[in-house]
ZADO-1210 file (C-alpha; in nm, 4 decimals, padded with zeros to 6 digits):
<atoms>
<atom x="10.2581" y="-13.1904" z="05.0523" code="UNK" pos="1"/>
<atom x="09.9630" y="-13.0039" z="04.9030" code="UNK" pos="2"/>
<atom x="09.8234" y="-13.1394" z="04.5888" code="UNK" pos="3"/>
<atom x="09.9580" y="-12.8913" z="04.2949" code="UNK" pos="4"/>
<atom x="10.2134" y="-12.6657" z="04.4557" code="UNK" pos="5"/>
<atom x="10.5655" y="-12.5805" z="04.3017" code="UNK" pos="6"/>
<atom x="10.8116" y="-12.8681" z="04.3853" code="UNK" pos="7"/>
<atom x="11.0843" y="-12.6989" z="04.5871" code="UNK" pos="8"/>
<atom x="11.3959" y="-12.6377" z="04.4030" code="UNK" pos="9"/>
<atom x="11.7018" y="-12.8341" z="04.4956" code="UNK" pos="10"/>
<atom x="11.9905" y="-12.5643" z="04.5990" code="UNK" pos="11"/>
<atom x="12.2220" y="-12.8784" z="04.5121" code="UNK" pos="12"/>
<atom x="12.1409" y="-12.8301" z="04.1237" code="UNK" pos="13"/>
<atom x="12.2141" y="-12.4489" z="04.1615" code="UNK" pos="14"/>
<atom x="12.5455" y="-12.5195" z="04.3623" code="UNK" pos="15"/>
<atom x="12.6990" y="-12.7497" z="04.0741" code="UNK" pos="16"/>
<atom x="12.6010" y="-12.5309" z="03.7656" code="UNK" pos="17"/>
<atom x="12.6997" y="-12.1886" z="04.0107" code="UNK" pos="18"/>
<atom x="12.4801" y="-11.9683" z="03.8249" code="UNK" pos="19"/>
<atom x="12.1102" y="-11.9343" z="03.9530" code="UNK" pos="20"/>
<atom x="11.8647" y="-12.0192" z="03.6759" code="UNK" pos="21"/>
<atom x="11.7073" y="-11.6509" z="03.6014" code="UNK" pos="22"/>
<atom x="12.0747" y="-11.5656" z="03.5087" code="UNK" pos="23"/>
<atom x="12.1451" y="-11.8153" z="03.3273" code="UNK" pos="24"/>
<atom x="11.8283" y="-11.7231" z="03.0857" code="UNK" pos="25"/>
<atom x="11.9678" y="-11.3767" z="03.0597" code="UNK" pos="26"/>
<atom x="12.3203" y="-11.4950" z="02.9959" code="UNK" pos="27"/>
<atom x="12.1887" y="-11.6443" z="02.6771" code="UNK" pos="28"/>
<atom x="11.9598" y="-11.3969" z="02.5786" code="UNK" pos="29"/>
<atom x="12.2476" y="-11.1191" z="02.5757" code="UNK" pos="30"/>
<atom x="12.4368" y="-11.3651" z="02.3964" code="UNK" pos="31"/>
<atom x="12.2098" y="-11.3602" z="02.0988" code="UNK" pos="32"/>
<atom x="12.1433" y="-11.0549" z="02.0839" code="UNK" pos="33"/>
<atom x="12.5290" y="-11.0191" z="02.0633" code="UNK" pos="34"/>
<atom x="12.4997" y="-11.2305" z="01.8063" code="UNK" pos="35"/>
<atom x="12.2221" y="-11.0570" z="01.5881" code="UNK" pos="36"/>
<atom x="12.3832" y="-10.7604" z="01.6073" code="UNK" pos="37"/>
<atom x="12.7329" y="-10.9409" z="01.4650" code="UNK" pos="38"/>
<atom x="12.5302" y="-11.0630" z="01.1807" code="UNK" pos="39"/>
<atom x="12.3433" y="-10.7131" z="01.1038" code="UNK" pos="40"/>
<atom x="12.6635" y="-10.5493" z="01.1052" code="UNK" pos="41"/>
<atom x="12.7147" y="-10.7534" z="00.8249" code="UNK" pos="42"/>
<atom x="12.4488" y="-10.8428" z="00.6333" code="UNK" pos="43"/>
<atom x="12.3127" y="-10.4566" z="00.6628" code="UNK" pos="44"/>
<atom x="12.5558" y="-10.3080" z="00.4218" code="UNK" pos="45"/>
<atom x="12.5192" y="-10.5415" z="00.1598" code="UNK" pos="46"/>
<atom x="12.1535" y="-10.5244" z="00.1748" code="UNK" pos="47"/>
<atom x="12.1895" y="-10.1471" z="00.1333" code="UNK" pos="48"/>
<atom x="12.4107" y="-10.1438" z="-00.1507" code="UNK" pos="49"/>
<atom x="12.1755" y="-10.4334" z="-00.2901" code="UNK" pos="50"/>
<atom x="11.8703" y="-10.1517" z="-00.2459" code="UNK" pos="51"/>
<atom x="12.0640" y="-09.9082" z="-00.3919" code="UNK" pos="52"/>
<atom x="12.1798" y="-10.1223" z="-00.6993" code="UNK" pos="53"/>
<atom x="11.8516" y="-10.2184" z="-00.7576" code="UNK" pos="54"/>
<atom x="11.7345" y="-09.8701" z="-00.7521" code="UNK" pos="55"/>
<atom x="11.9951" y="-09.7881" z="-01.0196" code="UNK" pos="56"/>
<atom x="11.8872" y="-10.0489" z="-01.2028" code="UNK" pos="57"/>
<atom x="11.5354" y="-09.9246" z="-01.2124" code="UNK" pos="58"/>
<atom x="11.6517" y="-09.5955" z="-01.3064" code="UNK" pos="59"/>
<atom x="11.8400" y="-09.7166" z="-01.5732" code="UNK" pos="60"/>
<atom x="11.5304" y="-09.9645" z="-01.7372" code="UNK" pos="61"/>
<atom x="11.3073" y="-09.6539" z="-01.7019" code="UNK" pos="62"/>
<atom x="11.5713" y="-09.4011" z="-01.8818" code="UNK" pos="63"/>
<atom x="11.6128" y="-09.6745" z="-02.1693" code="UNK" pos="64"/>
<atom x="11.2725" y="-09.7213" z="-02.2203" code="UNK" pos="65"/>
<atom x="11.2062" y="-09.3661" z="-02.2717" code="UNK" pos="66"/>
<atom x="11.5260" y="-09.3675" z="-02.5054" code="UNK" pos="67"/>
<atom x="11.4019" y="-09.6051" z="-02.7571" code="UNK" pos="68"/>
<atom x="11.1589" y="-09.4169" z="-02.8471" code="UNK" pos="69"/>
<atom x="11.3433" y="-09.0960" z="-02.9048" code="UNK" pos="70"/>
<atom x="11.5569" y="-09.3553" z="-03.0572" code="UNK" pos="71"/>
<atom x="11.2232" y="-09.4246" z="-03.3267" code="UNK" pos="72"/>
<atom x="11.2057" y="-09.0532" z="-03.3779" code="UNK" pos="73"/>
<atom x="11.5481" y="-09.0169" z="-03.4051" code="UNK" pos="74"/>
<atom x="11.5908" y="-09.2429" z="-03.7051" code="UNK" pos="75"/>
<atom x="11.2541" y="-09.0846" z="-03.8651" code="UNK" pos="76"/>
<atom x="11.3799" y="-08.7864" z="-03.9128" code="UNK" pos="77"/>
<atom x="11.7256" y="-08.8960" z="-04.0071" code="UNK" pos="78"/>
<atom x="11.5581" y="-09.0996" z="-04.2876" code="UNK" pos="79"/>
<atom x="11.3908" y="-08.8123" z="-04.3964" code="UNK" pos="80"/>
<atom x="11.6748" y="-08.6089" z="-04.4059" code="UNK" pos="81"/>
<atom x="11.8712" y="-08.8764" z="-04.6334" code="UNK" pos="82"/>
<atom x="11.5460" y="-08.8261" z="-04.9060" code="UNK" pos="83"/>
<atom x="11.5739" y="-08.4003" z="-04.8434" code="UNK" pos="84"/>
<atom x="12.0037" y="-08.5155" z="-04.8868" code="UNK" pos="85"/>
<atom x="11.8892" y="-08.7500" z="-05.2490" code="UNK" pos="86"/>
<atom x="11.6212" y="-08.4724" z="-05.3172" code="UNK" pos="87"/>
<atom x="11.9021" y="-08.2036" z="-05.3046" code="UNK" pos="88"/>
<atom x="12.1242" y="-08.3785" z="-05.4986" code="UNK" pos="89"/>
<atom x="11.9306" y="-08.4593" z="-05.7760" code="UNK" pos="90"/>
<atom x="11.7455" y="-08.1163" z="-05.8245" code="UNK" pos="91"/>
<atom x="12.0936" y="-07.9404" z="-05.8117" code="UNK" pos="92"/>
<atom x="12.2726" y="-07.8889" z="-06.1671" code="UNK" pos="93"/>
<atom x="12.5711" y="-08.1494" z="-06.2475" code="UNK" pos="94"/>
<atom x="12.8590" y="-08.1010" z="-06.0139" code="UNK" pos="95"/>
<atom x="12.7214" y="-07.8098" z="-05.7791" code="UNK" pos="96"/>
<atom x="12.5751" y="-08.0581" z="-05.5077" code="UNK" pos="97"/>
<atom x="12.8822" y="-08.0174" z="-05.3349" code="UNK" pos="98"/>
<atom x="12.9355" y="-08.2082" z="-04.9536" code="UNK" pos="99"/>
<atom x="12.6645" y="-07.9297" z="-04.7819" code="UNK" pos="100"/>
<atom x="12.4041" y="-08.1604" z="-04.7206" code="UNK" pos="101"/>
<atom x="12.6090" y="-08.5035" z="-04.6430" code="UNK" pos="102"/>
<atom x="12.8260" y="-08.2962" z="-04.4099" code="UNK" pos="103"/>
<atom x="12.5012" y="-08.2087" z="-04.2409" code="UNK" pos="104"/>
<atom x="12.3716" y="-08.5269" z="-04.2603" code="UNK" pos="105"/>
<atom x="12.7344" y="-08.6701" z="-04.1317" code="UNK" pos="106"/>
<atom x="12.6761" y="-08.4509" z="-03.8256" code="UNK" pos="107"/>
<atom x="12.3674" y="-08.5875" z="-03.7549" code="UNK" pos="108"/>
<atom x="12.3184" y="-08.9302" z="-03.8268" code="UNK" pos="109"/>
<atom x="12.5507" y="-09.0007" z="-03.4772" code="UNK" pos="110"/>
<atom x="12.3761" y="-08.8363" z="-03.2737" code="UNK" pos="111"/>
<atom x="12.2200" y="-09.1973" z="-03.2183" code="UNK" pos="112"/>
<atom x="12.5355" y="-09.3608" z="-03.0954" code="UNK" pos="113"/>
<atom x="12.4961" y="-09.7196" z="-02.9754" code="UNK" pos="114"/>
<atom x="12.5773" y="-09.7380" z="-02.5722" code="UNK" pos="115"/>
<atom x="12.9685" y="-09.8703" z="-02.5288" code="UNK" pos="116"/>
<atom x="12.9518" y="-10.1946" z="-02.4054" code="UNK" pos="117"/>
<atom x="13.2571" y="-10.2602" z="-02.4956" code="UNK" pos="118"/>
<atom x="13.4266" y="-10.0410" z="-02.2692" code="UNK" pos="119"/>
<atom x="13.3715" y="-10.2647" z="-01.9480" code="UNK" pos="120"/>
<atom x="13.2275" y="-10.2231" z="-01.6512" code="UNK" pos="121"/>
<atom x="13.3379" y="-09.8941" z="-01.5186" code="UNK" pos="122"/>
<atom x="13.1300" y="-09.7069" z="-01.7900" code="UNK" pos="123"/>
<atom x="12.8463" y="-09.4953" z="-01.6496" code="UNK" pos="124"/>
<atom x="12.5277" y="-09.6396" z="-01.8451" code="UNK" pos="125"/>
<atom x="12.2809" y="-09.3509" z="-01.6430" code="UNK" pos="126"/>
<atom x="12.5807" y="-09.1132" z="-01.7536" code="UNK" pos="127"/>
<atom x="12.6270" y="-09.2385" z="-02.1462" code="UNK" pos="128"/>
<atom x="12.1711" y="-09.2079" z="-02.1430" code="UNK" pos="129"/>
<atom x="12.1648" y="-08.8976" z="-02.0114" code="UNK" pos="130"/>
<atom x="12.4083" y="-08.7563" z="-02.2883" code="UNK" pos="131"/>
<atom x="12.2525" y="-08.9602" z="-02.5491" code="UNK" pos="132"/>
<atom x="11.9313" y="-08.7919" z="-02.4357" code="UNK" pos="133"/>
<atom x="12.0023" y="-08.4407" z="-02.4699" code="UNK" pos="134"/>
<atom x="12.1355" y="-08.4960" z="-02.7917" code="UNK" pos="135"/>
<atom x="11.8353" y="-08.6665" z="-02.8988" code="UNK" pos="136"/>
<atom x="11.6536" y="-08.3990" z="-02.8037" code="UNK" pos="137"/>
<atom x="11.9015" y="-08.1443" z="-02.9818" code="UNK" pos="138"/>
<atom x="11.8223" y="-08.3330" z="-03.2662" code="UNK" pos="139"/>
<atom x="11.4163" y="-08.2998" z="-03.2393" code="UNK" pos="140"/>
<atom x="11.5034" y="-07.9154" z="-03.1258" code="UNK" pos="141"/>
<atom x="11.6610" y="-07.8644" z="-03.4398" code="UNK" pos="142"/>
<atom x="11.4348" y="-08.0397" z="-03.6830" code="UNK" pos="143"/>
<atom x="11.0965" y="-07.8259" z="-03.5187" code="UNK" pos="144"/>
<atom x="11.2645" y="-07.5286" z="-03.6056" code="UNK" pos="145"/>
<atom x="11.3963" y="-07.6289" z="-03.9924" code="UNK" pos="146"/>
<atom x="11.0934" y="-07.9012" z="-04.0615" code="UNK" pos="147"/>
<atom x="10.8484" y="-07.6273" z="-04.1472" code="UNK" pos="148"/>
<atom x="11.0802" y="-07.4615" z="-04.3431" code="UNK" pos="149"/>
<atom x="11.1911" y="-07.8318" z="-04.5564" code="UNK" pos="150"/>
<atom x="10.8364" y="-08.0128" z="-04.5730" code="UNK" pos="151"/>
<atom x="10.6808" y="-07.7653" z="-04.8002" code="UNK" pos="152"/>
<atom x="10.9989" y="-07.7196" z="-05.0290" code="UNK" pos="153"/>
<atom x="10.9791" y="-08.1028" z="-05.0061" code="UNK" pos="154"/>
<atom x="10.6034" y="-08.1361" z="-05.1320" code="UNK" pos="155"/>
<atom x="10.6758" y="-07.9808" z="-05.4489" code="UNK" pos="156"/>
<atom x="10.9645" y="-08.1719" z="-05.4993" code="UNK" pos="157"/>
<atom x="10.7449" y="-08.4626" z="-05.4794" code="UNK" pos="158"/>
<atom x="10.4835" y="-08.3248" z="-05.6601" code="UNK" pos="159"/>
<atom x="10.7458" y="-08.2581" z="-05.9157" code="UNK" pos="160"/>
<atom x="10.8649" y="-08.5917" z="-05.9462" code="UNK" pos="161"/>
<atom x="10.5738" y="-08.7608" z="-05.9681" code="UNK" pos="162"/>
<atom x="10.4430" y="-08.5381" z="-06.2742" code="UNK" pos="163"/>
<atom x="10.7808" y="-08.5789" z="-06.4469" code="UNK" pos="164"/>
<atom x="10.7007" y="-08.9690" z="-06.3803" code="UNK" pos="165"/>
<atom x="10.3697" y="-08.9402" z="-06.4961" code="UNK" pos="166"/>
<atom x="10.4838" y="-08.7645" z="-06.8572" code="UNK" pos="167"/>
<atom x="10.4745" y="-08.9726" z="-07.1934" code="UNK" pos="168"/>
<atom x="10.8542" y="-08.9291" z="-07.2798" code="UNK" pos="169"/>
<atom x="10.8714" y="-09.2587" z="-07.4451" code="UNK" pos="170"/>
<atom x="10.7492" y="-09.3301" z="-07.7956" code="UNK" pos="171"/>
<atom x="10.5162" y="-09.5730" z="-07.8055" code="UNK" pos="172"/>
<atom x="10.6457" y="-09.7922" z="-08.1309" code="UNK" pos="173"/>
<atom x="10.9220" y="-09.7248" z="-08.3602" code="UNK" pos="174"/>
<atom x="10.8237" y="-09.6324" z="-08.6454" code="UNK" pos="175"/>
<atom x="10.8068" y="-09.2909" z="-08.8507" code="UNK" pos="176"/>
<atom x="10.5998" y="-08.9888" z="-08.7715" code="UNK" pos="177"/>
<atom x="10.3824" y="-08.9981" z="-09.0643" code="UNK" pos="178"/>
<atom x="10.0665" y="-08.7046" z="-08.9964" code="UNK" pos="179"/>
<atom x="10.1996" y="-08.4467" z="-08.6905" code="UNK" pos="180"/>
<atom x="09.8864" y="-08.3346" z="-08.4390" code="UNK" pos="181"/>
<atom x="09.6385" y="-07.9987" z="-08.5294" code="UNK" pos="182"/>
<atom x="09.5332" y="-07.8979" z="-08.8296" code="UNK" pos="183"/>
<atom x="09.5430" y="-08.1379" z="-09.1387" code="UNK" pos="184"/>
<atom x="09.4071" y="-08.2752" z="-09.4259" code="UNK" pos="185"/>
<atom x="09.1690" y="-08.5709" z="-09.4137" code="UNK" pos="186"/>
<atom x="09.2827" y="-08.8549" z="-09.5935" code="UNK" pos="187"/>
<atom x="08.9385" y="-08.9166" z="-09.6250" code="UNK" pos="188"/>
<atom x="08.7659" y="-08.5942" z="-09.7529" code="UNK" pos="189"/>
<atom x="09.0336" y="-08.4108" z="-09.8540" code="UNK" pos="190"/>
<atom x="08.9083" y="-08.1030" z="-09.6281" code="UNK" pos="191"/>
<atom x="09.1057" y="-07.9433" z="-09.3281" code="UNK" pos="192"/>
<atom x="09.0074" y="-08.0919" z="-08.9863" code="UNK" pos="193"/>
<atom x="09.1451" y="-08.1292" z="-08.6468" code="UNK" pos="194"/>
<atom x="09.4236" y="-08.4133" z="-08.5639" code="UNK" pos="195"/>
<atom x="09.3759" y="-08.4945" z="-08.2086" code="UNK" pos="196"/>
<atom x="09.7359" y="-08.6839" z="-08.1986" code="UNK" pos="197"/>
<atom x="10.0055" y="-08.7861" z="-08.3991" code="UNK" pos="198"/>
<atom x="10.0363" y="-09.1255" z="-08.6600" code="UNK" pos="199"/>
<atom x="10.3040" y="-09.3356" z="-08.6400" code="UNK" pos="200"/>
<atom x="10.4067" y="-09.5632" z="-08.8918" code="UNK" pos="201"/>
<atom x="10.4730" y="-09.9174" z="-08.8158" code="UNK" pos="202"/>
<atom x="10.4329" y="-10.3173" z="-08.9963" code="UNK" pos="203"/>
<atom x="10.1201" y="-10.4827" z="-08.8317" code="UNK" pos="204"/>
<atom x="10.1470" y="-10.6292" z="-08.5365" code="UNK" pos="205"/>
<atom x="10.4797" y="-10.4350" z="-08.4203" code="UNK" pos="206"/>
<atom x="10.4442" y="-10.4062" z="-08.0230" code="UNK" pos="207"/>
<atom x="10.3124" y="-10.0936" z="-07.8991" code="UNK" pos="208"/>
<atom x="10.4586" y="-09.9865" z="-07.5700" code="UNK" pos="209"/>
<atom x="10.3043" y="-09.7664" z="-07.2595" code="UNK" pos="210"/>
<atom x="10.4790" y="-09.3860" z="-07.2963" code="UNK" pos="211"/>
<atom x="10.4729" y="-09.3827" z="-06.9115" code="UNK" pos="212"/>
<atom x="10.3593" y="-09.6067" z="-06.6167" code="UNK" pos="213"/>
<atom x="10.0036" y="-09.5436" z="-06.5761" code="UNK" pos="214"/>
<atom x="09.6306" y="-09.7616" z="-06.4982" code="UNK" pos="215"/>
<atom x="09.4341" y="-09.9108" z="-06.8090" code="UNK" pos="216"/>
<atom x="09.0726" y="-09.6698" z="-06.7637" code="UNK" pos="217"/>
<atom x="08.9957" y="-09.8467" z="-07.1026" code="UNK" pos="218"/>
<atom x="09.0989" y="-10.1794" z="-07.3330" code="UNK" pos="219"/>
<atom x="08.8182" y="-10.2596" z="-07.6135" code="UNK" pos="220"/>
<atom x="08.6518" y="-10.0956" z="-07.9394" code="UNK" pos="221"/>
<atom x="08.6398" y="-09.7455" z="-07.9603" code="UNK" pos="222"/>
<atom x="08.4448" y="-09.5959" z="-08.2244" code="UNK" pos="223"/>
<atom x="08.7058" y="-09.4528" z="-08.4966" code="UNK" pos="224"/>
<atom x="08.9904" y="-09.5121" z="-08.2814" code="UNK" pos="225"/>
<atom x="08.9030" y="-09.9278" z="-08.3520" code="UNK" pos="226"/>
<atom x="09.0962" y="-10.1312" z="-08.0792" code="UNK" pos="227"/>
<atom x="09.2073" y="-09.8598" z="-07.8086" code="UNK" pos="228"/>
<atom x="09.3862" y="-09.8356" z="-07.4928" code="UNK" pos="229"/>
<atom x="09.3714" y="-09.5637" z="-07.2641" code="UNK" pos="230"/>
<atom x="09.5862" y="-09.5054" z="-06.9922" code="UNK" pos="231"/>
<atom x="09.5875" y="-09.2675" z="-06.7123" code="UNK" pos="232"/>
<atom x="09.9206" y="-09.1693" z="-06.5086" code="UNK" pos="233"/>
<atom x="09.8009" y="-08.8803" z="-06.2489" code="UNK" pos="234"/>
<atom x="09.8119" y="-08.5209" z="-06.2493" code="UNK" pos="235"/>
<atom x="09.5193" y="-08.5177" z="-06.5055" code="UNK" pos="236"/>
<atom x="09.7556" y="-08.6896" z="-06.7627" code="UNK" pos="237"/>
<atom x="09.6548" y="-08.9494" z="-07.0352" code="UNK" pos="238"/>
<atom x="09.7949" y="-09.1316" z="-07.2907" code="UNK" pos="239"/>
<atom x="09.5637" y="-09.3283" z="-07.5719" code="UNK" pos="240"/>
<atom x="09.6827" y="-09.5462" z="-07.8381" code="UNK" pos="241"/>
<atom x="09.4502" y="-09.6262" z="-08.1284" code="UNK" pos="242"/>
<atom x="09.3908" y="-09.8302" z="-08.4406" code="UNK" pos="243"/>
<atom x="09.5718" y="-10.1600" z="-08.2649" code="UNK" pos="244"/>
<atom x="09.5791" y="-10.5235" z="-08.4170" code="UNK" pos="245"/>
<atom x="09.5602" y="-10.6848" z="-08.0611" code="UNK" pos="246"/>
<atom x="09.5430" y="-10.5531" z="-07.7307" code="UNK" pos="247"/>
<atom x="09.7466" y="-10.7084" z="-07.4204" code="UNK" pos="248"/>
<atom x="09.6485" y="-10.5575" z="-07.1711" code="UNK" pos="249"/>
<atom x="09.2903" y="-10.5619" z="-06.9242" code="UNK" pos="250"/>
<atom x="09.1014" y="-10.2271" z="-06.7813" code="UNK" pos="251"/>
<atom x="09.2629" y="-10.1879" z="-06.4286" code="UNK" pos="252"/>
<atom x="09.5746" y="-10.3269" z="-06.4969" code="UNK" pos="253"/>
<atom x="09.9122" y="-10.1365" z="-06.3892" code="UNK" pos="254"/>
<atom x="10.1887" y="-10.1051" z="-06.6472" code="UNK" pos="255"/>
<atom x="10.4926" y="-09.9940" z="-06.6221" code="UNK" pos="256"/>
<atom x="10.7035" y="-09.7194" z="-06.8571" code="UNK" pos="257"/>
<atom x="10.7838" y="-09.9486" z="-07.1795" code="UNK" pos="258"/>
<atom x="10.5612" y="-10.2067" z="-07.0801" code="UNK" pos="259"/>
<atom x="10.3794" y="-10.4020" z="-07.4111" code="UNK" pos="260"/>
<atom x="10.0132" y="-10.2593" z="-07.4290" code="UNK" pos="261"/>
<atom x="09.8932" y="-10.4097" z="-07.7756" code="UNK" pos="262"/>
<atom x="10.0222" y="-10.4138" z="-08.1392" code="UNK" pos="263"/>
<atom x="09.9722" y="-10.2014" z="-08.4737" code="UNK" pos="264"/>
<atom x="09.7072" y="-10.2576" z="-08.7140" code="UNK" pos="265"/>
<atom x="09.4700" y="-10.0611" z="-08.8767" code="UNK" pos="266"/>
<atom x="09.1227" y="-10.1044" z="-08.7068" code="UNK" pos="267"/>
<atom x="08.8677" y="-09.8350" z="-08.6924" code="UNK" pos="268"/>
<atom x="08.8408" y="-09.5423" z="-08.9668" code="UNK" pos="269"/>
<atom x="09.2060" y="-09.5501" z="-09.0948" code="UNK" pos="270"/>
<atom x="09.3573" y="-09.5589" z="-09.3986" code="UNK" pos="271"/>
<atom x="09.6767" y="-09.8350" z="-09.3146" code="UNK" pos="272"/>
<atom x="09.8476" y="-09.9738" z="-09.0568" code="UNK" pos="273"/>
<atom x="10.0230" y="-09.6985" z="-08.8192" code="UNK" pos="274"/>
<atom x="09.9920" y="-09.6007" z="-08.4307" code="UNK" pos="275"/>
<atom x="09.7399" y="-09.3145" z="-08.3486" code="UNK" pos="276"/>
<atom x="09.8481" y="-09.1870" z="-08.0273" code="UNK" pos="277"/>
<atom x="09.7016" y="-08.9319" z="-07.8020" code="UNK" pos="278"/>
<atom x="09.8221" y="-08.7217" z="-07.4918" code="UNK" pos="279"/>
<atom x="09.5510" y="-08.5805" z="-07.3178" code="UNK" pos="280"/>
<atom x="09.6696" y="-08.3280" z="-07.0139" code="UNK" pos="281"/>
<atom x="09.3361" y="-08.1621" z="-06.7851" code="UNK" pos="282"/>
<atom x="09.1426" y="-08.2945" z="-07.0252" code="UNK" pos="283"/>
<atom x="09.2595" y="-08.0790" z="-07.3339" code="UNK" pos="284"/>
<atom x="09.4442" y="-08.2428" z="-07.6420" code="UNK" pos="285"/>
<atom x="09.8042" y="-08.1763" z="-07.6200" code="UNK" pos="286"/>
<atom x="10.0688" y="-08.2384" z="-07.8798" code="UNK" pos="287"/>
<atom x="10.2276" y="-08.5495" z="-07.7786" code="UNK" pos="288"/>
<atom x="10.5637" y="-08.4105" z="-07.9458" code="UNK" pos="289"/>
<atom x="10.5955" y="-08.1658" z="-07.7060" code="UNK" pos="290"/>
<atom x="10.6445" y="-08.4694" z="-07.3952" code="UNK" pos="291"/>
<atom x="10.8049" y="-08.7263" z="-07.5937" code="UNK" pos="292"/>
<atom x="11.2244" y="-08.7237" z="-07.5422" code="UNK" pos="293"/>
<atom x="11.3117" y="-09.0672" z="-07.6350" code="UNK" pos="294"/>
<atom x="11.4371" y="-09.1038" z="-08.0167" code="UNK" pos="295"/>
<atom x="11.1551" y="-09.3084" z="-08.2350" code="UNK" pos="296"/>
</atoms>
């Protein structure tokens, strides 16, 4: 027998099995690929309806993401219509504010509803975002067209809260009103001259209070005035309170309405112990009488 030829193949081994060899091999490959095809049949489905969930899912991330931040705007201009709703309110006479602006307000404020979880799993999230997004953007539709209309109205509201903030209504001591402000008098010279403020009379060392909240521009000696305070409250408004014992209070400092400043005395050119106070508005002496509400 030649040296590396095929060994002859024994017809006994293909009588017993019955099948020839070549047959055999393509017996078994049908059979799995029988069998693949079993378990694509399957598996197939399920891994489209896994795609498409996933897809879904994506959708749904992507939709929410872009809902927060309508969300954000949402609730910015809600919170500015609650200050327009207070602003209202309180500029309208006693008893006319009436339900207008809550009932607005009422309507609006849910236009941010929170996504029903509750419900179970048969709600439609992509459905429920895609409603809560149109209304969101109903919402930012509406305010476009009426925020031009409410900012401005609402600047001078502010403006006009802040100045009646900014006013001396309080009286700085109690005490009696003793010499009124303009033309006087002097106790001094006994000729008529100019009374930048008004005297009030008061026991030394009776606190003297701030008229309104304001910044300390000045805490020291002061010529005539002796130991002085000046405040300044915006809007071109000042307040200065003259002639003090002791002075509590340090240039820079913030006080509030009420808040202890110093006490009376008589320092400087007077003739006893009283308050000299000053209200000074655009630089121009102003009678303080004409601010001042609170009773002495």
């Amino acid at each position: 027998m030649t040296s590396g030829a095929p060994a002859p193949r024994d017809p006994r081994l293909e009588r017993r099995s019955g099948v020839p060899g070549s047959e055999r091999r393509l017996w078994w490959t049908q059979l799995g690929l029988a069998c693949a095809i079993v378990v694509l049949s399957i598996l197939a489905p399920r891994a489209w309806q896994g795609g498409q969930l996933f897809e879904e899912n994506r959708r749904l991330v992507e939709r929410l993401k872009g809902i927060e931040g309508e969300l954000r705007e949402a609730r910015r201009i809600v919170d500015q219509l609650q200050v327009i709703d207070a602003a209202v309110r309180d500029a309208m006479p006693e008893g006319d504010a009436g339900g207008h602006t809550q009932s607005t307000l009422d309507g609006l404020i849910p236009l941010a509803p929170i996504v029903p979880f509750d419900r179970g799993p048969e709600v439609d999230f992509l459905a429920t975002t895609n409603d809560l997004h149109s209304r969101l953007t109903a919402l930012k539709t509406w305010w476009s067209a009426a925020g031009p209309r409410i900012e401005p109205w609402m600047a001078v509201r502010q403006h006009d809260l802040g100045l009646a903030a900014a006013l001396p209504r309080r009286w700085p001591t109690d005490g009696l009103l003793t010499s009124p402000f303009g033309w006087r008098r002097s106790p001094f010279s006994g000729r008529w001259e100019y009374h930048s403020g008004i005297d009030i009379d008061g026991e030394l060392g009776d606190r003297v209070d701030a008229a309104a909240p304001g910044i300390v521009a000045f805490a020291g000696i002061h010529e005539g005035y002796g130991r002085m305070v000046q405040l300044v409250h915006g809007f071109e408004i000042e307040t200065l309170y003259g002639h003090l014992s002791t002075i509590d209070v340090n240039v820079g400092d913030a006080v509030e309405k009420g808040q202890r400043i110093g006490a009376v005395g008589s320092t400087g050119r007077s003739t006893g112990t009283h308050l000299h106070f000053e209200v000074h508005v655009d630089g121009h002496h102003v009678d303080p009488l004409g601010h001042l509400s609170d009773d002495p």
